[in-house]
GUFI-787074 format. One line per 4 residues: number of its first residue (from 1); their letters; for each residue y, z, x of N, C-alpha, C, O. Coordinates in steps of 0.2 Angstrom, whole numbers, padded with zeros to 4 digits, m for minus. Layout:
N
NUM> A> Y:Z:X:Y:Z:X:Y:Z:X:Y:Z:X; ...
% end
This chain:
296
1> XXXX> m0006:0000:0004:0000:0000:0000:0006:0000:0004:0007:0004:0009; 0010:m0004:0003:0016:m0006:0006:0024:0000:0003:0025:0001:m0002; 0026:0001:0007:0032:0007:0007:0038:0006:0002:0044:0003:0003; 0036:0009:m0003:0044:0005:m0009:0050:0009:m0007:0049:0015:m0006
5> XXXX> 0053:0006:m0006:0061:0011:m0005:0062:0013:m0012:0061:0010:m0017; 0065:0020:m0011:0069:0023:m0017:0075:0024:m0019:0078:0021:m0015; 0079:0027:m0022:0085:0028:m0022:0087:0033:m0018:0084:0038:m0018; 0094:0032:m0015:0096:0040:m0010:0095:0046:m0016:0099:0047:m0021
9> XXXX> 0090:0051:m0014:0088:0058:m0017:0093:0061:m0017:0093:0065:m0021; 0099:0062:m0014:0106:0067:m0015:0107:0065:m0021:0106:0069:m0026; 0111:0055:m0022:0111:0056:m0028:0108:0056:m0035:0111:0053:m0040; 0102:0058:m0037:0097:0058:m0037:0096:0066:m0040:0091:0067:m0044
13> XXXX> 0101:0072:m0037:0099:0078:m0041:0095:0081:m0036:0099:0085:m0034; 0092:0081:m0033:0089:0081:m0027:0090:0081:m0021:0092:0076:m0018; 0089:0087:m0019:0090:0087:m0009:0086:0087:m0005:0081:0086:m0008; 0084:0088:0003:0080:0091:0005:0084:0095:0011:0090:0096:0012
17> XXXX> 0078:0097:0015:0083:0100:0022:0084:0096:0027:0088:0097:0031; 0081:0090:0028:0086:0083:0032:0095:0084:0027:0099:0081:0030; 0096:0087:0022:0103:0087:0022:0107:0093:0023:0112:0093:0026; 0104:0097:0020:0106:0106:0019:0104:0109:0021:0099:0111:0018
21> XXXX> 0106:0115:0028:0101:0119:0029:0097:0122:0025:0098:0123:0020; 0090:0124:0030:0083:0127:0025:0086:0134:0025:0091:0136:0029; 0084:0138:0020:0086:0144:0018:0081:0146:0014:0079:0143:0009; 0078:0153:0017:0074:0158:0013:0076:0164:0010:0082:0166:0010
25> XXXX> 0071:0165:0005:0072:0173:0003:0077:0178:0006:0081:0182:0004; 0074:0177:0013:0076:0181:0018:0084:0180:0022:0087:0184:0026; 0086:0176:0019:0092:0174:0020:0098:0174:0017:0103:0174:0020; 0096:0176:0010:0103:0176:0007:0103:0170:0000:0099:0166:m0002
29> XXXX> 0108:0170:m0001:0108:0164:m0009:0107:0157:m0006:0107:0156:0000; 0107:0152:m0011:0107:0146:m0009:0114:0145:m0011:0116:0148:m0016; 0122:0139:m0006:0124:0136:m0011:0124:0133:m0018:0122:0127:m0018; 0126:0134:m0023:0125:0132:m0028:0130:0125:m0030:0130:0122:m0035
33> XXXX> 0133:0124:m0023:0137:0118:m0024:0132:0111:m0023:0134:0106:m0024; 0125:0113:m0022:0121:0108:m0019:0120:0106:m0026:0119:0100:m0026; 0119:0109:m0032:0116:0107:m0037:0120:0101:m0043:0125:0103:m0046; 0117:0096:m0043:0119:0089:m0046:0118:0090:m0051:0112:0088:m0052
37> XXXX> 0121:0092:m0057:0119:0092:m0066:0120:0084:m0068:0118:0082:m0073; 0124:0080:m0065:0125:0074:m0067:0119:0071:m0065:0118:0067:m0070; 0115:0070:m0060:0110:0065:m0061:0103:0070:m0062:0103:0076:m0061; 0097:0067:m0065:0092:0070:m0066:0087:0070:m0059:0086:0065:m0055
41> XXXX> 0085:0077:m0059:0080:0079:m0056:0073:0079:m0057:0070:0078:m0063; 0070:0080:m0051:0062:0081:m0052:0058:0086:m0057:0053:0086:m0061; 0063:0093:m0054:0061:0098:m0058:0062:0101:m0063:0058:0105:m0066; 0068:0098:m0065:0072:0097:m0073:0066:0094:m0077:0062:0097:m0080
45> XXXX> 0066:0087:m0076:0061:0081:m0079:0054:0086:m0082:0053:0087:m0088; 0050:0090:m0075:0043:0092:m0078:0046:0099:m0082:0042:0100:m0086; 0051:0102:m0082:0054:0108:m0086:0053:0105:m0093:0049:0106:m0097; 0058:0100:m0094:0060:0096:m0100:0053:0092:m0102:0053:0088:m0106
49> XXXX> 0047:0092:m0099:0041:0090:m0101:0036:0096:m0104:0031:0095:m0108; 0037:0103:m0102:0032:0108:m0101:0037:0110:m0108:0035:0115:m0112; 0043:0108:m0109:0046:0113:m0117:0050:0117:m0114:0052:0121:m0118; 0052:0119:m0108:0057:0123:m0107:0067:0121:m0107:0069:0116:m0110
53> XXXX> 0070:0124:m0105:0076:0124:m0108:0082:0124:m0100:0088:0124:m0099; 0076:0122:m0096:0080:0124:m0090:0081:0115:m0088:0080:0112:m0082; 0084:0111:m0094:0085:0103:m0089:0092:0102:m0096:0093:0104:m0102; 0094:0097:m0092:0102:0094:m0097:0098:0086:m0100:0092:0084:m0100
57> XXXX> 0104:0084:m0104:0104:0077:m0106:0102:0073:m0101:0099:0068:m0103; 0104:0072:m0094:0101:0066:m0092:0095:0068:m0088:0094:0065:m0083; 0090:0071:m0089:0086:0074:m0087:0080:0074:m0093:0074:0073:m0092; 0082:0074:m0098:0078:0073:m0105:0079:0065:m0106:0074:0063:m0109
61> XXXX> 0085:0061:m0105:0084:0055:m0106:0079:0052:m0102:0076:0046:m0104; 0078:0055:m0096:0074:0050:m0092:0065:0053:m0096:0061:0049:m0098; 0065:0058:m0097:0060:0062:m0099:0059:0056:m0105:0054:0053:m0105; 0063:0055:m0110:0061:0051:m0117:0058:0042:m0114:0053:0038:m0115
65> XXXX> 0062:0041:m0111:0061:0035:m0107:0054:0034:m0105:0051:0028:m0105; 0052:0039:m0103:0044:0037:m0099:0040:0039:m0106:0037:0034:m0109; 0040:0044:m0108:0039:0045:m0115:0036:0038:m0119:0031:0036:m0121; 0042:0033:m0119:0042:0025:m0122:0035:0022:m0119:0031:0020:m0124
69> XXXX> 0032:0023:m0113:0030:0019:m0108:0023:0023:m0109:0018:0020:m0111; 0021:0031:m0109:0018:0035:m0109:0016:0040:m0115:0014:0045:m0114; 0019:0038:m0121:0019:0044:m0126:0014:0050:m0124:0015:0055:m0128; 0010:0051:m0121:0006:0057:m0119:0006:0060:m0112:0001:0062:m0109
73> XXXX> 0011:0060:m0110:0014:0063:m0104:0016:0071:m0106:0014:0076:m0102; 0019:0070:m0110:0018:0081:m0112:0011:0083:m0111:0009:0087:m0107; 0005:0079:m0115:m0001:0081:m0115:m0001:0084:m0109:m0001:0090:m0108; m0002:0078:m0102:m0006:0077:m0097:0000:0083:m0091:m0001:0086:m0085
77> XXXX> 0006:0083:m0095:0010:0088:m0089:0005:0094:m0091:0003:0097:m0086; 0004:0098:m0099:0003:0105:m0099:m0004:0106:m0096:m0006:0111:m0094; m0009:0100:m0096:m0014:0100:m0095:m0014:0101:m0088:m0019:0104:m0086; m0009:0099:m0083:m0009:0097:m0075:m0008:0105:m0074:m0012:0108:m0070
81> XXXX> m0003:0106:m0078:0000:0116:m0076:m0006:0120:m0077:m0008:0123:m0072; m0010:0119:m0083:m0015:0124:m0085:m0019:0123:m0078:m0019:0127:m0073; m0023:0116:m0077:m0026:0115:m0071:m0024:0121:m0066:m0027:0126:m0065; m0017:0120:m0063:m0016:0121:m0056:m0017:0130:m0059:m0021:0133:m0055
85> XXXX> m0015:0132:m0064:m0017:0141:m0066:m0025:0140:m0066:m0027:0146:m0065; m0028:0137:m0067:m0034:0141:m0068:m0037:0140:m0059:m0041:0145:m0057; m0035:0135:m0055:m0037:0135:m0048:m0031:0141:m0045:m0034:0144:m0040; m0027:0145:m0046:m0026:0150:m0044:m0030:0155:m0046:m0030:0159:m0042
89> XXXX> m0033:0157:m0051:m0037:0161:m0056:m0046:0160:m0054:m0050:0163:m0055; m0046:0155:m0051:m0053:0155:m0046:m0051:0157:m0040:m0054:0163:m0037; m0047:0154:m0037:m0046:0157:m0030:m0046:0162:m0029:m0050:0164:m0025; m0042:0167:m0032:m0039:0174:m0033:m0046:0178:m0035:m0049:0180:m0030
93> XXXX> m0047:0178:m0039:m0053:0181:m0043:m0060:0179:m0041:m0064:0184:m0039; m0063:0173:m0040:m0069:0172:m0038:m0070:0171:m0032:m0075:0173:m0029; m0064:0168:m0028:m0065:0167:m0020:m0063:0172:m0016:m0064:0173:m0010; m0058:0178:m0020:m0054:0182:m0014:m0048:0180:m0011:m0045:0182:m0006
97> XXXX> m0048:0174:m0014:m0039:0173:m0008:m0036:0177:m0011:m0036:0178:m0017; m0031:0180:m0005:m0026:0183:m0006:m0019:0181:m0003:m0016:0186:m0001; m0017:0176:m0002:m0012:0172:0002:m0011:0166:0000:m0014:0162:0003; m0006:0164:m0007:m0006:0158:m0008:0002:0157:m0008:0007:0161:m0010
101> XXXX> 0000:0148:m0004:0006:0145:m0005:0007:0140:m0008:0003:0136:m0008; 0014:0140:m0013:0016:0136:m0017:0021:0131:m0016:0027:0132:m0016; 0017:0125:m0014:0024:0120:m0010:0024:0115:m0018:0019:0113:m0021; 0033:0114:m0019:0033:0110:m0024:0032:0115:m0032:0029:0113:m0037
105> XXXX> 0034:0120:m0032:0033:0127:m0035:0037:0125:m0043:0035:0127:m0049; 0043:0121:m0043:0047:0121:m0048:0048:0125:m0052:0046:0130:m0051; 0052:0123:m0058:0054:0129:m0061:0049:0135:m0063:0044:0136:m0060; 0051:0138:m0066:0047:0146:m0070:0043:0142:m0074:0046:0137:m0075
109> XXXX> 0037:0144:m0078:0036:0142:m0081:0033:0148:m0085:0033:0154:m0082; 0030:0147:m0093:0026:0155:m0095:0024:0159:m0090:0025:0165:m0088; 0019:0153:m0088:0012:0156:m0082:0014:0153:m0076:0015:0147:m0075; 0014:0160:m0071:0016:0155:m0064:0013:0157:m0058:0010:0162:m0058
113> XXXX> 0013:0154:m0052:0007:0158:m0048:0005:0163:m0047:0000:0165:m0048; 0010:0166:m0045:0010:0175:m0043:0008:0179:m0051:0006:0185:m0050; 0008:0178:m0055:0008:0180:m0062:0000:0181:m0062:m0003:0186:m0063; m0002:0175:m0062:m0009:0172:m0061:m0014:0178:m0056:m0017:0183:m0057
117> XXXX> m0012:0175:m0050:m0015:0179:m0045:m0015:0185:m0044:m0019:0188:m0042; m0007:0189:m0045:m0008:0195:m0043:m0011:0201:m0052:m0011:0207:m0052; m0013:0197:m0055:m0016:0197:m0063:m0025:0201:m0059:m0029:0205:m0061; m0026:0194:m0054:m0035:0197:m0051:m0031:0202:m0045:m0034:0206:m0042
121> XXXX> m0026:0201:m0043:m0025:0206:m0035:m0020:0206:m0035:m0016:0201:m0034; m0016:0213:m0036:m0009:0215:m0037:m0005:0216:m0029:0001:0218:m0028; m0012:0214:m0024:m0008:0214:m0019:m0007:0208:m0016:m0004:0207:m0011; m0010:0202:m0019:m0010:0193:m0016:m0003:0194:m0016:0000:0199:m0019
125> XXXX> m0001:0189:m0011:0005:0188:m0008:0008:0180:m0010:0003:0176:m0011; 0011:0178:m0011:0013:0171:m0014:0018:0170:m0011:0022:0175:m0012; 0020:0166:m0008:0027:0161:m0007:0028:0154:m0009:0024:0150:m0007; 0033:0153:m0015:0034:0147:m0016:0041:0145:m0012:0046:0147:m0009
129> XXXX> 0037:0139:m0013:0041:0132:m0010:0046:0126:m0012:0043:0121:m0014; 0052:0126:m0012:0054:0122:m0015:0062:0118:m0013:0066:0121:m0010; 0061:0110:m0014:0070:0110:m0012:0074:0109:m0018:0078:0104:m0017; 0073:0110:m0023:0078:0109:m0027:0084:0115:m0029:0082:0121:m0030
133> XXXX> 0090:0113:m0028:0094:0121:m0029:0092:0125:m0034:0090:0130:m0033; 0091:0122:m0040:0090:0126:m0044:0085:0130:m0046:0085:0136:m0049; 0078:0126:m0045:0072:0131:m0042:0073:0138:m0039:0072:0143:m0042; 0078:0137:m0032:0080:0142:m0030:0081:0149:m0034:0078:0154:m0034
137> XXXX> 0088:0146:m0037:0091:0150:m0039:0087:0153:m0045:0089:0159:m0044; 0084:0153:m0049:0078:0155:m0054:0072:0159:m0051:0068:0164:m0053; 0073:0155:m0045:0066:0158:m0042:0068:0166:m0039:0064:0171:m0039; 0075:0166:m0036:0074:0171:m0034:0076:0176:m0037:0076:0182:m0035
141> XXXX> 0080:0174:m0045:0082:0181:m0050:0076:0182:m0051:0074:0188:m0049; 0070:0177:m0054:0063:0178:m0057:0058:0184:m0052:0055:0189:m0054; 0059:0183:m0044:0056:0188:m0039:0059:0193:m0037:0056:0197:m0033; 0065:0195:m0040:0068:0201:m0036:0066:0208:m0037:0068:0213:m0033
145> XXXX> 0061:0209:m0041:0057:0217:m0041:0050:0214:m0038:0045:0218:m0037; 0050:0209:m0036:0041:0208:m0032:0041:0209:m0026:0046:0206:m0023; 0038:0211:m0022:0039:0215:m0017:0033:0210:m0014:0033:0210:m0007; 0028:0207:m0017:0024:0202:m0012:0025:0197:m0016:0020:0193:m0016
149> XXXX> 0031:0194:m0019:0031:0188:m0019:0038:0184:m0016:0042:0188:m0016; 0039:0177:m0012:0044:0177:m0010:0046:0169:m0012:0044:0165:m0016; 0052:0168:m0008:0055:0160:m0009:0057:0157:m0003:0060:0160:0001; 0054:0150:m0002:0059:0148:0004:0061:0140:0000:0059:0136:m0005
153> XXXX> 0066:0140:0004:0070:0133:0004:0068:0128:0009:0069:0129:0015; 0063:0122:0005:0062:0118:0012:0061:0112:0009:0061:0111:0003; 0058:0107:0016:0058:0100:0015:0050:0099:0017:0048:0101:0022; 0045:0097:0011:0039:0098:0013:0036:0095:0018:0030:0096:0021
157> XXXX> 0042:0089:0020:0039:0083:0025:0037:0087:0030:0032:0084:0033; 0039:0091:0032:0041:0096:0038:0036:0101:0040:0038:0106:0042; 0030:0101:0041:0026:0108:0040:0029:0111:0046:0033:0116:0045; 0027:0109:0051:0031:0116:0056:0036:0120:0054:0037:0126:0056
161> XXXX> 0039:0116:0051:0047:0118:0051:0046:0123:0045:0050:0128:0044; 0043:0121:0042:0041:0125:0034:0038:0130:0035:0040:0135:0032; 0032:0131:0039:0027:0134:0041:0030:0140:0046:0028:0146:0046; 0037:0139:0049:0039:0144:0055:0044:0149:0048:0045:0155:0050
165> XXXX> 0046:0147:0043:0052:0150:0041:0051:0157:0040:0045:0159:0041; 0057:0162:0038:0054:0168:0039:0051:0171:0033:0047:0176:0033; 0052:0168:0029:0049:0169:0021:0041:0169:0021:0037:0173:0019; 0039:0161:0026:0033:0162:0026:0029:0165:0030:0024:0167:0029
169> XXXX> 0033:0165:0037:0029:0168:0043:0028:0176:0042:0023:0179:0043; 0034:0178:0039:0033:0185:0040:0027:0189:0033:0026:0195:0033; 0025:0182:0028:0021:0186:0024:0016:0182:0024:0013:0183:0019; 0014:0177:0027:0007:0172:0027:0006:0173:0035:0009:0173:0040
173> XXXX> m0003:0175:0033:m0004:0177:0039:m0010:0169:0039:m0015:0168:0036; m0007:0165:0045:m0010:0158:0047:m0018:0161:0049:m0023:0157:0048; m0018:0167:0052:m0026:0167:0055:m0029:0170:0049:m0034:0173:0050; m0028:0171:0044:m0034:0173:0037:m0033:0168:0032:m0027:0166:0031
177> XXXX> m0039:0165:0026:m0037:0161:0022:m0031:0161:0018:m0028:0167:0018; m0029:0154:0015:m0025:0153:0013:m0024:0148:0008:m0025:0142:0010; m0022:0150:0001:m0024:0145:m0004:m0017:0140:m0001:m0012:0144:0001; m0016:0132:m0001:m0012:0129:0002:m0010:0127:m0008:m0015:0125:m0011
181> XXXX> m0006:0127:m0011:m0007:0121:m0015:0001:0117:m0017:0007:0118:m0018; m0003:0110:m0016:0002:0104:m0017:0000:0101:m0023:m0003:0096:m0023; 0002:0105:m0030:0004:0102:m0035:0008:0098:m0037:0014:0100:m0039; 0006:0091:m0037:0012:0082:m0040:0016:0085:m0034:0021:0088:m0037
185> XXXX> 0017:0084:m0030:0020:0086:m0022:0022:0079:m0019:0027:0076:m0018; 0015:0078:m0018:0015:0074:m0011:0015:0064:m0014:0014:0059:m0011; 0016:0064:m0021:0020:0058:m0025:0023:0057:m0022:0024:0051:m0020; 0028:0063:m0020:0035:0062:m0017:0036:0061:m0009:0042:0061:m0006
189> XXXX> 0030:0059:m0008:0031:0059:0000:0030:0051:m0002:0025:0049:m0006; 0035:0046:0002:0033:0040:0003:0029:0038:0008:0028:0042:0012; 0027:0030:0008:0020:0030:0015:0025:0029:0020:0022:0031:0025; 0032:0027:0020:0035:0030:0027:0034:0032:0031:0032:0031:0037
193> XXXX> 0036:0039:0026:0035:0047:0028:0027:0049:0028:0025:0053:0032; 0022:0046:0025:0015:0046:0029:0011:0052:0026:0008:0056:0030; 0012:0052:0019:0008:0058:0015:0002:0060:0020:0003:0065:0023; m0003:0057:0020:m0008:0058:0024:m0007:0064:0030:m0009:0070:0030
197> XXXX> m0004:0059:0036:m0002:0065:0042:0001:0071:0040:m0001:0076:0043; 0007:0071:0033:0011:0076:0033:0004:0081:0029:0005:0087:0030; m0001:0080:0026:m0007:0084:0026:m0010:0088:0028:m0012:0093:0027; m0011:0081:0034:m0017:0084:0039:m0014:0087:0043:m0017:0090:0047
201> XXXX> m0006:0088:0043:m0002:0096:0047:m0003:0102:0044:m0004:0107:0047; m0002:0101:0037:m0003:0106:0034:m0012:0110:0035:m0011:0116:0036; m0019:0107:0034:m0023:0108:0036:m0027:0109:0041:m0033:0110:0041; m0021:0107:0046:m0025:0111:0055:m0021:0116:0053:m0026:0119:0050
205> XXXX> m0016:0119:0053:m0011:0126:0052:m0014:0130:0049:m0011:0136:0047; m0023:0129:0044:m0023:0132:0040:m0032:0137:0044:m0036:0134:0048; m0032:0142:0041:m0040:0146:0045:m0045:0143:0041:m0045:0140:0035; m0050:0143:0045:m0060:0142:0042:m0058:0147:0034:m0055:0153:0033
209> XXXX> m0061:0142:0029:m0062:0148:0023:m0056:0146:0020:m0056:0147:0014; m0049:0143:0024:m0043:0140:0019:m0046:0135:0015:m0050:0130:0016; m0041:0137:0007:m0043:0130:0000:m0036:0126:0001:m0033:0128:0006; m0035:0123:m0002:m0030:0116:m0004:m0031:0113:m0010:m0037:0111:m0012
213> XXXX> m0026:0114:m0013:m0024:0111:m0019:m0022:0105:m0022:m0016:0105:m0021; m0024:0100:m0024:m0018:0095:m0023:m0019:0089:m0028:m0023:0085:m0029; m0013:0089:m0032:m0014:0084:m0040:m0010:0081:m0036:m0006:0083:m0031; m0009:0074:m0040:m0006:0065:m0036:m0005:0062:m0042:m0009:0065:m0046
217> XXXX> m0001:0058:m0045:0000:0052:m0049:m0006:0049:m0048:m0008:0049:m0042; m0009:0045:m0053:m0013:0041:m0049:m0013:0031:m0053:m0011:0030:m0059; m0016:0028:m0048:m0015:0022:m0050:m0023:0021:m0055:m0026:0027:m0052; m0027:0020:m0058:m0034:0017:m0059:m0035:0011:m0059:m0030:0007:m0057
221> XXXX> m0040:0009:m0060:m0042:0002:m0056:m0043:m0001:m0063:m0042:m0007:m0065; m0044:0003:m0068:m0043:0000:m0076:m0036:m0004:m0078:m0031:0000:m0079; m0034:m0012:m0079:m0031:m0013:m0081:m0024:m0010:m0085:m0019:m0009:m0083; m0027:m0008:m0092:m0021:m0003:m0095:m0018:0000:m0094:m0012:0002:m0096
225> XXXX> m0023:0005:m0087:m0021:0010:m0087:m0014:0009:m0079:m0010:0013:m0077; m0016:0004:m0076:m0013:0004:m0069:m0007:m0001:m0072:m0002:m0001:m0069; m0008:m0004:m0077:m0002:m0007:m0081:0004:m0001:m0082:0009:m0002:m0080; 0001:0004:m0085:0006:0011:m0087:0009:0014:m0079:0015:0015:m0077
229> XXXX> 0004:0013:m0076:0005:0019:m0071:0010:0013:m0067:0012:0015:m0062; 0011:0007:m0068:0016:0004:m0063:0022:0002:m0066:0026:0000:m0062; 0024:0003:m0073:0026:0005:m0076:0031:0010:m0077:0037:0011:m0079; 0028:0013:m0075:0029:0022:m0075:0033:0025:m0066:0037:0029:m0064
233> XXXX> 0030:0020:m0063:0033:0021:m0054:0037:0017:m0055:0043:0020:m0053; 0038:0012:m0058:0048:0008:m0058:0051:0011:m0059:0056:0012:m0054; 0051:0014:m0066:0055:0019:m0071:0057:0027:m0068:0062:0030:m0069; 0053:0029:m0064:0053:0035:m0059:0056:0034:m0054:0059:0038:m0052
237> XXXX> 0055:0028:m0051:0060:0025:m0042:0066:0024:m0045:0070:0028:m0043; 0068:0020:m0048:0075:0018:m0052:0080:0025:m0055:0086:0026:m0055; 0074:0028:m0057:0080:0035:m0059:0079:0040:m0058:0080:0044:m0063; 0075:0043:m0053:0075:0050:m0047:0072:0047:m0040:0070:0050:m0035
241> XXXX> 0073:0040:m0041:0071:0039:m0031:0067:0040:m0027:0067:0041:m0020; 0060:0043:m0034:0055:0046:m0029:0049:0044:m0034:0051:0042:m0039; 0041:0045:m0033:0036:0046:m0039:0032:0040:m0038:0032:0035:m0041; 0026:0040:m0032:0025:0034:m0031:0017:0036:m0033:0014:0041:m0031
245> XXXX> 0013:0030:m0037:0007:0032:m0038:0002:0028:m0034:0002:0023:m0031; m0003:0033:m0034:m0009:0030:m0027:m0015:0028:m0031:m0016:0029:m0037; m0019:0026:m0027:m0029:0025:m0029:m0031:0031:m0028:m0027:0036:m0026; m0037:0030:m0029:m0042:0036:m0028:m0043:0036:m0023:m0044:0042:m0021
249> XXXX> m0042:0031:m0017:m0046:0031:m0010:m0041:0035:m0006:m0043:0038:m0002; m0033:0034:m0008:m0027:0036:m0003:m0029:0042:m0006:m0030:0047:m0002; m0029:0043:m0011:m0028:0052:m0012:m0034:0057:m0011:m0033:0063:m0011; m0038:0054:m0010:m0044:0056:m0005:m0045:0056:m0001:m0049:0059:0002
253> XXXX> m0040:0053:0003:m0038:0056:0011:m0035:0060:0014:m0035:0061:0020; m0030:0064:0006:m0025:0069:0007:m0029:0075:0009:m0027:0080:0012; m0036:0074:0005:m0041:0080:0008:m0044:0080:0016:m0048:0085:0017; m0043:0077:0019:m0045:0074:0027:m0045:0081:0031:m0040:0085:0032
257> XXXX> m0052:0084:0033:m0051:0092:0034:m0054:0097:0032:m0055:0102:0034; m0055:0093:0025:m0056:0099:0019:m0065:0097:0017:m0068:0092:0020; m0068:0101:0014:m0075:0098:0010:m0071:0099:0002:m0069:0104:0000; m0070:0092:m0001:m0069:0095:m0008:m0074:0098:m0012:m0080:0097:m0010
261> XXXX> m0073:0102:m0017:m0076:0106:m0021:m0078:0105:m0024:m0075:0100:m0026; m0085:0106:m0029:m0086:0104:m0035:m0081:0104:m0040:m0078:0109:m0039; m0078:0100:m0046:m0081:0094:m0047:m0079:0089:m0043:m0080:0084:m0046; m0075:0089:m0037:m0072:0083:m0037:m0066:0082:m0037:m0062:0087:m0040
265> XXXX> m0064:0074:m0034:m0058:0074:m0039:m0057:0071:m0044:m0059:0065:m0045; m0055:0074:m0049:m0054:0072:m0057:m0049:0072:m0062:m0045:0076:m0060; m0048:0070:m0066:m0042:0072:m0071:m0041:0079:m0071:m0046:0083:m0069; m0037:0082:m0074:m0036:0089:m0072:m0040:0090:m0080:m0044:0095:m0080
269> XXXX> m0040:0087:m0083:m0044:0092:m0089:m0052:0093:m0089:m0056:0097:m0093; m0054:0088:m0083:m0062:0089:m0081:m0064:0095:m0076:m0070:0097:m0075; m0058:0098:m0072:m0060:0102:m0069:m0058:0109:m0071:m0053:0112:m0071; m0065:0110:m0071:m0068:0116:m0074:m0063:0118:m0079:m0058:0120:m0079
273> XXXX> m0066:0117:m0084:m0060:0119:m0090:m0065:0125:m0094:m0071:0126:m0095; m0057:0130:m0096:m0060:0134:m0099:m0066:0135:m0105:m0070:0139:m0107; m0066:0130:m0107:m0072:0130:m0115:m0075:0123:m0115:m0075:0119:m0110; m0077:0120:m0121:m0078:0113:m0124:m0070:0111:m0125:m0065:0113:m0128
277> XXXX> m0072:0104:m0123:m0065:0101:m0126:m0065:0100:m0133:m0068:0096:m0136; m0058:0104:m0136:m0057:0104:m0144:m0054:0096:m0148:m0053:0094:m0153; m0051:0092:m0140:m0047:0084:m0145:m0049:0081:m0139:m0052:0084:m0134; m0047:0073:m0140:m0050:0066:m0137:m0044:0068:m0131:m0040:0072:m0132
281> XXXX> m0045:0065:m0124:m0039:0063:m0121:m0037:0058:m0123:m0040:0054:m0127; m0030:0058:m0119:m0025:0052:m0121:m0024:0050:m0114:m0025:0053:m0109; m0023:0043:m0117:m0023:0038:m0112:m0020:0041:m0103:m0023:0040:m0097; m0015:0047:m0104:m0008:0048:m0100:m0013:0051:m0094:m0012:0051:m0087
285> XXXX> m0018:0055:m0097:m0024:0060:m0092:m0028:0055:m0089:m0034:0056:m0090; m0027:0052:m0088:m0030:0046:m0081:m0024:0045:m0079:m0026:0040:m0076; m0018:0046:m0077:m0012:0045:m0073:m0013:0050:m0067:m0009:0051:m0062; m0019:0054:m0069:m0017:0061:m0060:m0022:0065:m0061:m0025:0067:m0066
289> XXXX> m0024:0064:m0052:m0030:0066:m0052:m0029:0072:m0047:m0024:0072:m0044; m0033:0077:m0047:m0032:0084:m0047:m0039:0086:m0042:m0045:0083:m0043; m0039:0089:m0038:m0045:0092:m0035:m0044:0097:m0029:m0038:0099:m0026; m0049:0100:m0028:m0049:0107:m0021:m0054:0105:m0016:m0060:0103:m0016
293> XXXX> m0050:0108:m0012:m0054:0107:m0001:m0055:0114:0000:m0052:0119:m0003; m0059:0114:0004:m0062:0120:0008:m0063:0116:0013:m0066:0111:0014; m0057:0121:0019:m0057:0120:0025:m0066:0124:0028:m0068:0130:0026; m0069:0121:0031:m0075:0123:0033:m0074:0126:0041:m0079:0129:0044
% end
């Protein structure tokens, strides 16, 4: 797959730390002059999909737009969110992590990691990750009585750089496992930028016994359905300048390191779901494919 350019992400609602210094928990507030209510964002968009209240008019406009393209896109976001909650609720509870990081964390939602996990271990430790200002700012009203929960400000391209911050260095201990998870993350990473390598960084940094998380956009090789999903990547590049969908093969590489887990990777509503499915999926739930590594 060849590299689409996207639109400049500043104006876009969107920053990273190649523009504004990174800033953690540990640092103090973020700017708030960084935050763009005029153009839509990434993390507004999935707010204004999951029924929250934290995204404006041009943020729900683009959300209605794909909507046109995808009418089952709410389905396949609540569906993505439950997934990612029930793979913290294994980890935590049946595997024993206690150290998870949440890169790409976005807004609050009902259920959110640390809620999750410190629910089986009230001592798991969670740092999420994110560059959106407003994340930020949410994130760290929402953590300020958690005492194992924290925030950093970063650029996920970056592992080292991400990896050294004091947010995370001083509560993720590198030599014991560590739940990694990149939920609808690494979309965001163009082939430029080299999702893959920026991966397999994240992956060596990580101990024997570390899991990884990680849901993708996905392309399908079924016509209709890769008609939607190209579709859907126009409409995403054009108005937040980022959202690139892959095959099953590219995003099976992003596991490189890892042994994936039973079931595989799969739509998020095939893995491991709590009961018998009560309705049909819709078309939208083949758009993103979801699975876990076990670093060996």
């Amino acid at each position: 797959m060849s590299d689409r350019p996207g639109v400049d992400p500043v104006r876009r609602g969107w920053t990273c730390s190649r523009d504004v210094a990174a800033v953690d928990s540990t640092t103090g507030p973020l700017d708030m002059r960084l935050l763009n209510t005029r153009s839509p964002s990434v993390a507004r968009c999935f707010d204004a999909l999951l029924g929250g209240k934290d995204n404006y008019a041009v943020d729900r406009a683009v959300v209605d737009a794909a909507l046109e393209v995808s009418p089952g896109l709410v389905t396949a976001t609540v569906d993505h969110r439950e997934w990612l909650m029930r793979v913290v609720r294994y980890l935590a509870q049946n595997v024993g992590i206690d150290q998870f990081l949440d890169i790409g964390s976005g807004l609050p939602a009902p259920e959110n990691t640390h809620q999750v996990a410190q629910r089986a271990n009230p001592d798991a430790v969670v740092v999420y990750v994110d560059h959106d200002p407003m994340v930020h700012s949410h994130g760290q009203a929402l953590l300020a009585d958690n005492d194992h929960t924290h925030f950093a400000f970063a650029d996920l391209t970056r592992p080292a750089e991400l990896l050294a911050m004091p947010a995370i260095a001083r509560n993720i201990d590198l030599s014991r496992p560590v739940a990694l998870l990149q939920g609808a993350t690494l979309q965001h990473v163009s082939d430029g930028q080299r999702p893959h390598r920026v991966m397999a960084e994240y992956v060596a940094a990580l101990a024997p016994g570390s899991y990884v998380a990680v849901s993708h956009l996905h392309r399908p090789e079924e016509a209709a359905h890769a008609e939607t999903a190209a579709r859907l990547e126009k409409l995403m590049l054009a108005e937040l300048g980022t959202g690139w969908f892959r095959d099953r093969e590219e995003i099976t590489a992003l596991f490189d390191g890892t042994e994936i887990t039973e079931p595989g990777l799969t739509r998020a509503a095939d893995w491991w779901p709590d009961g018998p499915r009560l309705r049909s999926l819709v078309p939208a739930q083949n758009l993103l494919l979801c699975g876990v590594g076990r670093k060996p």
